[in-house]
N, C-alpha and C positions, 0 to 999 in steps of 0.2 A: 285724813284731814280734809275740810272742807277748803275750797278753793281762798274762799277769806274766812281769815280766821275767827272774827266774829261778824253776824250780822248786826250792829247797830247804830241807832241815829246817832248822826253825830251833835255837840254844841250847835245851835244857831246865834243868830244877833251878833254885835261886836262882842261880847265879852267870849273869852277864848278858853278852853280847857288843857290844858296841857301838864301831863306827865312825864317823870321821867323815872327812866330805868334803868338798873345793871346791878352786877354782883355786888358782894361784898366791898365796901374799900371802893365806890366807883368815884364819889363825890358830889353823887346826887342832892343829895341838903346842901352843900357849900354854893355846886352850881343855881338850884334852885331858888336860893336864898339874894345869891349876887345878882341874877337877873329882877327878882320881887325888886330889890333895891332900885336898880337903871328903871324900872316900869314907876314906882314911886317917883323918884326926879322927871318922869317925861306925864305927870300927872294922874297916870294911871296906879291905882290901890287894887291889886290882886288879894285873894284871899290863899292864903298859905295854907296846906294840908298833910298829911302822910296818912299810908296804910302799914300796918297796923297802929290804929291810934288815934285818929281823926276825930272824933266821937268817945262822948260821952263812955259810951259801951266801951267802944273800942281799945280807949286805957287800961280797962279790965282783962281788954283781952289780948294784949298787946302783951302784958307782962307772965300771961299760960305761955303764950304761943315763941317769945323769946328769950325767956328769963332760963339760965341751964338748971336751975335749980328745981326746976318742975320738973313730974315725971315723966317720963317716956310716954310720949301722944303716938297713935298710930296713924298711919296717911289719911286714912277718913276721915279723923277727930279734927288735926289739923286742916287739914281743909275746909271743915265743916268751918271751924273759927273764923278761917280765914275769910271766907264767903261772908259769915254773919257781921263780923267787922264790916266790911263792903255796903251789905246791906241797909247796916245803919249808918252808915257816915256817909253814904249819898241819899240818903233820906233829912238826917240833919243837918248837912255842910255842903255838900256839894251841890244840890239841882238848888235849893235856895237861894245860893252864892249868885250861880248861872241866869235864874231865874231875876232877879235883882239886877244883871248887867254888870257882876263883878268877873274880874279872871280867876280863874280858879288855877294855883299852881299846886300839883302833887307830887308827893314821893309814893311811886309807887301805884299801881291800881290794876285791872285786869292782865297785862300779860307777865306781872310778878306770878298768878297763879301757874299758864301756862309753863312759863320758864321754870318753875322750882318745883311746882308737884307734878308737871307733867313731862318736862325732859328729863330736872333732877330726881324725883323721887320714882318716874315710870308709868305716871297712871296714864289713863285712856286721855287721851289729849282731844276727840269728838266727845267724850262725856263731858271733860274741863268746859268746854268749850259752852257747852248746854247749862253746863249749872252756874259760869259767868253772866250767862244771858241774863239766868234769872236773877242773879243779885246786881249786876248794873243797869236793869231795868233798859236794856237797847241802847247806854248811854256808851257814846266811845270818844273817848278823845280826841279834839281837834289834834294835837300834835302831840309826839310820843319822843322825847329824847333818848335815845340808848346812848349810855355813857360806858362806852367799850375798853375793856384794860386785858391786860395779861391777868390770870386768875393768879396766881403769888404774889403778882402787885398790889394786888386789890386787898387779899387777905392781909399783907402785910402793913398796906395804911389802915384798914378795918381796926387791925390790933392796937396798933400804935393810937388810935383815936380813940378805941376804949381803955385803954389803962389810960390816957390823959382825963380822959371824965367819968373813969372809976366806974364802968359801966360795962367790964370784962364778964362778968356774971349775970348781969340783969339784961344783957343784952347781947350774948353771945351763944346761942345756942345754934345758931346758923354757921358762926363762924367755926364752928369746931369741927363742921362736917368734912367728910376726905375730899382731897383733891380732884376726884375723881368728879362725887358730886359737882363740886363748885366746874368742871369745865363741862362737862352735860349740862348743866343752867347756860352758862356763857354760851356755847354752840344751840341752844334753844333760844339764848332772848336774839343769836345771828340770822336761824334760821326765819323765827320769826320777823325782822325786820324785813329781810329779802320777801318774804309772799306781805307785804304790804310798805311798801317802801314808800307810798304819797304820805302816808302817816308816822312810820316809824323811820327817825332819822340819827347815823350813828356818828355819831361823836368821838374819836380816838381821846383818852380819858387818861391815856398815862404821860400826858405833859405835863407841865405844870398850868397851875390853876387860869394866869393872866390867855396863854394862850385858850385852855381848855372854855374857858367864858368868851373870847372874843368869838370863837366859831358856833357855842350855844346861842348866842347872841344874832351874828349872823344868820342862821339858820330862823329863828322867833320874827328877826326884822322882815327875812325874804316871804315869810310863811302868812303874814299880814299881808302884803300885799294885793 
């Protein structure tokens, strides 16, 4: 692995990039969502996003790449998707957004690949690495939330979230993978925060939600500064 994990520019101007990450079950969309809100009431309108899905395309490919009902993808395929999603949705949503002076908040974006095709699934983590580059174009995130839990925790709010919205099947082919996978991802998106820890900041995720947002919060308000 290279000393940093990606080389690229990051957001300039006030408006801020900011992703956030972790397993299954972490809380990503509720946190992401409750802070868009606080930034609304403090006059600021973020522009809300996710990977896989962002884009036009990306719907499309969103529902290959997580729906269990599709066939069996191989590490390439899937990656390949994953990338091309990337591709276009910071082509269509994200440098615009940026471009324009909005914030852009994500679910999800470059070290989703590392952590799941390259801890969890095993591939070359200096290739991951090179073929991010080319689908986020040098773009890296102002600030990167990791929302850390115990890997049974996570899968088991994950479940309990899709049978409430009936989305066990269309969007659980991640969750179904072994234990084993899902703590290889977790000990990847750790390792990865420790070799860039100015940008990637980790959040203990298995509180409850009031705590788990006052310290994402904290963490956005220091990070402005």
């Amino acid at each position: 692995m290279p000393e940093r994990v990606m080389e690229c520019q990051r957001g300039k101007g006030e408006s801020m990039f900011v992703t956030f990450e972790g397993i299954e079950g972490a809380g990503k969309s509720t946190m992401m969502n409750l802070l868009a809100r606080h930034m609304r009431a403090h006059g600021n309108t973020p522009v809300l996003t996710r990977e896989p899905g962002g884009s036009q395309l990306g719907r499309h490919l969103r529902a290959m790449l997580l729906d269990s009902r599709q066939g069996a993808l191989t590490m390439q395929a899937e990656l390949c998707l994953f990338l091309a999603d990337r591709a276009q949705h910071l082509a269509e949503v994200v440098r615009p957004a940026l471009q324009a002076g909005q914030s852009v908040l994500c679910d999800r974006y470059i070290d989703s690949t590392l952590a799941y095709q390259g801890y969890g699934r095993g591939m070359n983590l200096d290739e991951l690495c090179q073929m991010n580059l080319i689908a986020c174009e040098k773009l890296l995130p102002d600030l990167t939330i990791l929302l850390d839990l115990p890997v049974q925790t996570g899968l088991a709010r994950a479940g309990r979230r899709n049978r409430k919205e009936g989305t066990v099947i269309s969007e659980g082919r991640f969750d179904s993978e072994s234990l084993d996978f899902h703590e290889r991802t977790r000990k990847g998106y750790l390792e990865l925060a420790a070799r860039e820890p100015g940008r990637i900041r980790i959040i203990d995720a298995g509180r409850d939600a009031d705590a788990v947002f006052a310290d994402c919060l904290a963490v956005m308000e220091n990070f402005a500064l």
